[in-house]
C-alpha positions as CSV (number, residue, x, y, z in Angstrom):
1,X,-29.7,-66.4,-77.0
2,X,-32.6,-67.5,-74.8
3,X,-34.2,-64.6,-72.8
4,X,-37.3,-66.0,-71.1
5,X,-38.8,-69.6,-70.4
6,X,-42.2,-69.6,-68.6
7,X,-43.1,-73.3,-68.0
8,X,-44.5,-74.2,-71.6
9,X,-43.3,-71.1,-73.7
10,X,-39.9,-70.1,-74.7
11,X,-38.6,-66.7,-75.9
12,X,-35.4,-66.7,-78.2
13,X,-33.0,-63.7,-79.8
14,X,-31.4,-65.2,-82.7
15,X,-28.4,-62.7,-82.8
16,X,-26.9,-63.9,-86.4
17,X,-30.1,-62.5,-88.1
18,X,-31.5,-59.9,-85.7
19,X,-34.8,-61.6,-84.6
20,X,-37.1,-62.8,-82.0
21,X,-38.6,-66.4,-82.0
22,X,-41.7,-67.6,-79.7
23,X,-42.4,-70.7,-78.8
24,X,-44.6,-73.2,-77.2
25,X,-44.0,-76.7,-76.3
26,X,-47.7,-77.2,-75.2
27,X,-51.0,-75.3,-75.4
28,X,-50.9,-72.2,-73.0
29,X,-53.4,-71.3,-70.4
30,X,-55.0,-67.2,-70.5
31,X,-52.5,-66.1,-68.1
32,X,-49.6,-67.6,-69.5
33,X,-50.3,-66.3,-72.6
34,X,-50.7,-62.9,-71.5
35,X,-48.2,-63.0,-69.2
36,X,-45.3,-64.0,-72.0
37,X,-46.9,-61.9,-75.1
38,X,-46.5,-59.3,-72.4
39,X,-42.9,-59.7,-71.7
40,X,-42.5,-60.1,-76.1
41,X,-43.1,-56.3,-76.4
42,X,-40.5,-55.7,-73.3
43,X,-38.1,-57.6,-75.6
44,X,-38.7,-56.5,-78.9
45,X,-38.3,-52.8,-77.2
46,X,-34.7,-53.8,-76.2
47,X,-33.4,-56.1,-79.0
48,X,-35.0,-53.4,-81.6
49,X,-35.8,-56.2,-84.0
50,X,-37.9,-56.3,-86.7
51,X,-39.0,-59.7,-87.6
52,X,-41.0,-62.4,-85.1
53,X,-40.8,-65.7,-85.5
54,X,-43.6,-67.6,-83.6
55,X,-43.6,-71.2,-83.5
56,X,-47.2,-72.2,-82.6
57,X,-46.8,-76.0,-83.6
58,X,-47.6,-77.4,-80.5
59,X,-50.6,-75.3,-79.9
60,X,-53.7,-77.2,-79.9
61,X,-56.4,-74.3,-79.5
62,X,-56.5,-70.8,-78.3
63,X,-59.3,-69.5,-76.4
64,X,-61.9,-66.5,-78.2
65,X,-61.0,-64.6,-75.5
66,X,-57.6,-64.6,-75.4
67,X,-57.1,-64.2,-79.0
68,X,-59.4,-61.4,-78.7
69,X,-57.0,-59.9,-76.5
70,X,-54.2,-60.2,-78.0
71,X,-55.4,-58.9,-81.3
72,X,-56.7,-56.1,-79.1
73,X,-53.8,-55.6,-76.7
74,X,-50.9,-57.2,-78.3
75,X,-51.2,-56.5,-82.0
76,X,-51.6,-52.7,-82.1
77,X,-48.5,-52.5,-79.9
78,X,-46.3,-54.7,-82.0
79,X,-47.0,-52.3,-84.7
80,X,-45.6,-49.5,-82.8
81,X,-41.6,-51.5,-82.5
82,X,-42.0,-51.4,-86.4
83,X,-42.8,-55.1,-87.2
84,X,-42.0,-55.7,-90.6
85,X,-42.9,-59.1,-90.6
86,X,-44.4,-61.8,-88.2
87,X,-44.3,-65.5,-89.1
88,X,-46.0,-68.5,-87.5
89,X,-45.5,-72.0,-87.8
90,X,-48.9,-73.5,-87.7
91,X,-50.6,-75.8,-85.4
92,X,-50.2,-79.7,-86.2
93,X,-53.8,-79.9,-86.1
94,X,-57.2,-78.2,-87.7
95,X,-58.5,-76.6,-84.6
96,X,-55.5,-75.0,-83.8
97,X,-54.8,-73.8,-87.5
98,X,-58.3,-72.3,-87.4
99,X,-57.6,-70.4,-84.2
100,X,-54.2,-69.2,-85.3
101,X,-56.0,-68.6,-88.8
102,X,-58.5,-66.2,-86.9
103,X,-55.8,-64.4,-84.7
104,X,-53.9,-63.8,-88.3
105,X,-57.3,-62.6,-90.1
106,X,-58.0,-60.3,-86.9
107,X,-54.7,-58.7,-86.6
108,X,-54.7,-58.1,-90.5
109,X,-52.5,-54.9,-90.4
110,X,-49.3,-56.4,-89.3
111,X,-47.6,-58.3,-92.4
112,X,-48.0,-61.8,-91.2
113,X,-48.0,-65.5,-93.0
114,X,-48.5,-69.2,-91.6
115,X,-46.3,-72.1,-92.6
116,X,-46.2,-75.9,-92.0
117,X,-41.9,-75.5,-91.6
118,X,-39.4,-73.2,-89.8
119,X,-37.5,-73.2,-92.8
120,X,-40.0,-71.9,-95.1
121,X,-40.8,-69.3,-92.3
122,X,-37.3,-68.1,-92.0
123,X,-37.2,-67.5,-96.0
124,X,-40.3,-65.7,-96.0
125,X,-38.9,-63.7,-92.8
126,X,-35.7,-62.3,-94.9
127,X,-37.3,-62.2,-98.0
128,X,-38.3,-58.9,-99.7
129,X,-42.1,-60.4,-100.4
130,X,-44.5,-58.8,-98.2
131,X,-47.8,-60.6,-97.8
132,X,-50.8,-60.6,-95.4
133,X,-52.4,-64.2,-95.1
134,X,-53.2,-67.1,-93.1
């Protein structure tokens, strides 16, 4: 079920397996990426869910700042909804990697891992492994 599209970004409920999925077709600008990582939390209050998908493969570089805030504004409030799990599907190239690397690294109490494939992403989600890497 889609709940949000802002421009570049999309914000899915997949309601078989009780998670949200974030996306980006193109690299966002500060306020757009406030503006929907905002409007994450409000979802992930209403749908409850536990497990984040976020599909960062079109991503080409995040700014310091911004992933400075959203390891400072965002993370600490995803840990409050009960995150168990937060998967991202990396950047198709190395300078997006290394941002998304650094967000990971930064926001190193929420159980997160990177991956080159939904598919892997979505097996890690559901599986009972629990690790913290980039």
């Amino acid at each position: 079920m889609k709940l949000d599209s802002k421009y570049n970004s999309n914000l899915f409920y997949n309601e078989e397996n009780k998670y949200l999925c974030l996306g980006f077709n193109h690299n966002p600008d500060s306020e757009l990426l406030k503006s929907i990582s905002l409007e994450l939390l409000t979802y992930l209050e209403i749908k409850q869910v536990n497990k984040l998908l976020v599909n960062t493969a079109n991503v080409t570089n995040v700014k310091l700042n911004d992933i400075m805030w959203i390891t400072e504004k965002i993370s600490p409030n995803i840990k409050q909804y009960h995150i168990d799990k937060i998967a991202f599907i990396n950047p198709r190239n190395s300078i997006g990697k290394i941002s998304l690397k650094i967000m990971i690294k930064l926001s190193s109490c929420i159980n997160t891992k990177a991956f080159d494939d939904p598919e892997n992403a979505e097996l890690w989600l559901f599986s009972n492994l629990h690790t913290i890497s980039a």
